[in-house]
C-alpha positions in Angstrom: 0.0 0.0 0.0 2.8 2.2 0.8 4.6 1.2 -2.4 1.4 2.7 -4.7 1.5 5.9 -2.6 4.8 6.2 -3.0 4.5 5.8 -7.1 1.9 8.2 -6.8 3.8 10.8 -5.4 6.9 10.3 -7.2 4.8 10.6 -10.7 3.2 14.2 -9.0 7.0 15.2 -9.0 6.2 15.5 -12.5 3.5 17.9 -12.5 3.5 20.8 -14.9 2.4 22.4 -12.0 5.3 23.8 -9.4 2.5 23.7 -6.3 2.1 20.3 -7.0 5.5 19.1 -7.5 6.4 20.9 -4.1 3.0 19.6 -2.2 4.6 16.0 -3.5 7.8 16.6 -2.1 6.6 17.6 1.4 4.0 14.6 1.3 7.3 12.2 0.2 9.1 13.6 2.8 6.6 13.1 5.4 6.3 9.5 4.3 10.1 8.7 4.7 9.7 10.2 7.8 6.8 7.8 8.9 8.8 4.4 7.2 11.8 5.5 9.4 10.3 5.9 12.5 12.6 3.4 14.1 15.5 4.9 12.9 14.8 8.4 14.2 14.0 7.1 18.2 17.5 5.9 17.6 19.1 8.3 16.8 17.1 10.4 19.3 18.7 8.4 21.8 22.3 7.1 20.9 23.3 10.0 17.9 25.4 12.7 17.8 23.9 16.0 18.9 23.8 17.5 15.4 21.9 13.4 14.2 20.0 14.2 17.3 18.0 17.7 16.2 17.7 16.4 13.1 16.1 13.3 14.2 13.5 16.2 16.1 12.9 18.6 13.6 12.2 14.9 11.5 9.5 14.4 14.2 7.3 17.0 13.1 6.3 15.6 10.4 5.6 13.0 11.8 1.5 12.7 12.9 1.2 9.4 14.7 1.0 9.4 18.4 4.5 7.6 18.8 6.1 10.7 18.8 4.8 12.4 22.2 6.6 10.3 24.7 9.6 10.5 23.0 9.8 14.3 22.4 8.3 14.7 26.0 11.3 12.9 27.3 14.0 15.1 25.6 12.5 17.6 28.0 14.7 16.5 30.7 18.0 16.7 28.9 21.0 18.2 29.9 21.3 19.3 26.5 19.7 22.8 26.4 19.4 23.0 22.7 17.8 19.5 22.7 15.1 20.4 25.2 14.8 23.8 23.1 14.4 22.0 20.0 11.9 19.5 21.5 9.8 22.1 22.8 9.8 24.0 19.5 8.6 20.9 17.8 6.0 20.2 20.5 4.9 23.6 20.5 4.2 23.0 16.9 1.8 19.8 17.7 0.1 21.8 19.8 -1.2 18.4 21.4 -3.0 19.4 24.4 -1.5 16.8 26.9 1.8 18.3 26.8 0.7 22.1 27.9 1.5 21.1 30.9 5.4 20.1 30.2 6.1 23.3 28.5 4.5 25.0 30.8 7.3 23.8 33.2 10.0 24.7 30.8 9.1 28.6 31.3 11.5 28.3 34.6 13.9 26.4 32.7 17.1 27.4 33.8 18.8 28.4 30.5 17.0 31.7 28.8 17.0 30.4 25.5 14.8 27.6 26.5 12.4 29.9 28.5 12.1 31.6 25.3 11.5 28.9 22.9 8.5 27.7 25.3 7.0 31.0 25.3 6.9 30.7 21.9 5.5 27.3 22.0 2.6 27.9 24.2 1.3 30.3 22.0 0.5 27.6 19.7 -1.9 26.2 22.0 -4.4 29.3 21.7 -5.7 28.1 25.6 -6.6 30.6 27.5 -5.7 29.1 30.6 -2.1 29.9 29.8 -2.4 33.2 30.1 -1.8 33.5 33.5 1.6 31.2 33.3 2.9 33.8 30.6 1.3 37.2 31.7 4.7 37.3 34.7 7.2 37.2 31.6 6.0 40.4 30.5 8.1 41.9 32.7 11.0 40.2 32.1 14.8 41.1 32.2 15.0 39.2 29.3 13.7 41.2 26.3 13.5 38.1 23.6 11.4 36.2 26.9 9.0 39.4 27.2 8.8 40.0 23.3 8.0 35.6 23.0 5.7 35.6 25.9 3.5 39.1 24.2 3.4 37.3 20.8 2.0 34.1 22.6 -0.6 36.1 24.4 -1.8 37.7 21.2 -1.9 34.4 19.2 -3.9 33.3 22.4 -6.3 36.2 21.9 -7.8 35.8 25.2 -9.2 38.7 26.4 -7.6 38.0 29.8 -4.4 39.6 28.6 -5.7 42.8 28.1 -4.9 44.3 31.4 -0.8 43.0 31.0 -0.2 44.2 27.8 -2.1 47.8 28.0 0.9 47.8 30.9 3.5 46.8 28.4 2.9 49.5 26.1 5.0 51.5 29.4 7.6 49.1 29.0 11.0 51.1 28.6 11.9 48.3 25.7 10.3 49.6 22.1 10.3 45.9 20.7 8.3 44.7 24.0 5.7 48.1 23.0 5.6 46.9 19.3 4.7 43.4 20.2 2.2 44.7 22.7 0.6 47.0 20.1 0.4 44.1 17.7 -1.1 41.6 20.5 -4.0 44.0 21.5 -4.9 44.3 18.2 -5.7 40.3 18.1 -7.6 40.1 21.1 -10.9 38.6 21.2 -13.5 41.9 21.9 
């Protein structure tokens, strides 16, 4: 069965039309991905770093369940661009189950990964998150307060009004900018 989807897609490569020859591309992509499931826990596991990310950012394209645990346990690596990665790619599911493992990740003790899960839960458009990333508004960390105002406006709860009116005193412009841009995708 995989064999005739393959063929398919290979003869799509073909296409007079460039959307379809890329669309065909991502979709064989996606199906290496799936065949060599296996091969990416593995290297998840036993590769080198740089085999390692790869094997992650392979995982997105991944959409079978398989892939949760696995990501969810490269949240406790010592690696903090491992766990970053992981949480971009999770953040990117936007699976509901794991909210609550980023979540923990916003006291992670490296900045760049407090950033990256900002990012991520803004994926999630909960609005129960809102409280978790309203603090991180007034972060030292300017990337951290900038990630944590983009989340809140692709959240768009109205919840986050109050915080980011507040931002637009921030002393940082880039936090204001974002701030402007959240409050104008708010639900009314």
């Amino acid at each position: 069965m995989l064999d005739k989807r393959r063929k398919a897609l290979v003869a799509a490569l073909k296409d007079p039309d460039g959307g379809v020859r890329r669309a065909a591309a991502e979709a064989l992509e996606r199906l290496e991905s799936m065949e060599s499931l296996d091969a990416l826990f593995s290297a998840l596991q036993s590769g080198s770093r740089g085999a390692r990310i790869k094997a992650i950012y392979a995982l997105e394209k991944v959409n079978l369940p398989q892939v949760f645990p696995p990501l969810l346990k490269l949240l406790g690596d010592p690696d903090a661009d491992i766990r970053a990665t992981a949480i971009q790619i999770l953040g990117r599911k936007a699976h509901p189950k794991t909210i609550g493992s980023l979540v923990k990740h916003l006291e992670d003790p490296v900045p760049a990964v407090r950033v990256h899960a900002a990012e991520a839960l803004g994926h999630f458009g909960d609005r129960r998150l809102v409280p978790y990333l309203t603090p991180l508004l007034k972060a030292g960390d300017s990337n951290l307060a900038c990630n944590a105002i983009r989340a809140l406006g692709a959240i768009g709860a109205k919840e986050a009004e109050e915080a980011l009116v507040a931002s637009l005193r921030d002393p940082r412009p880039e936090a204001r900018q974002e701030a402007v841009r959240a409050l104008g995708e708010l639900e009314l």
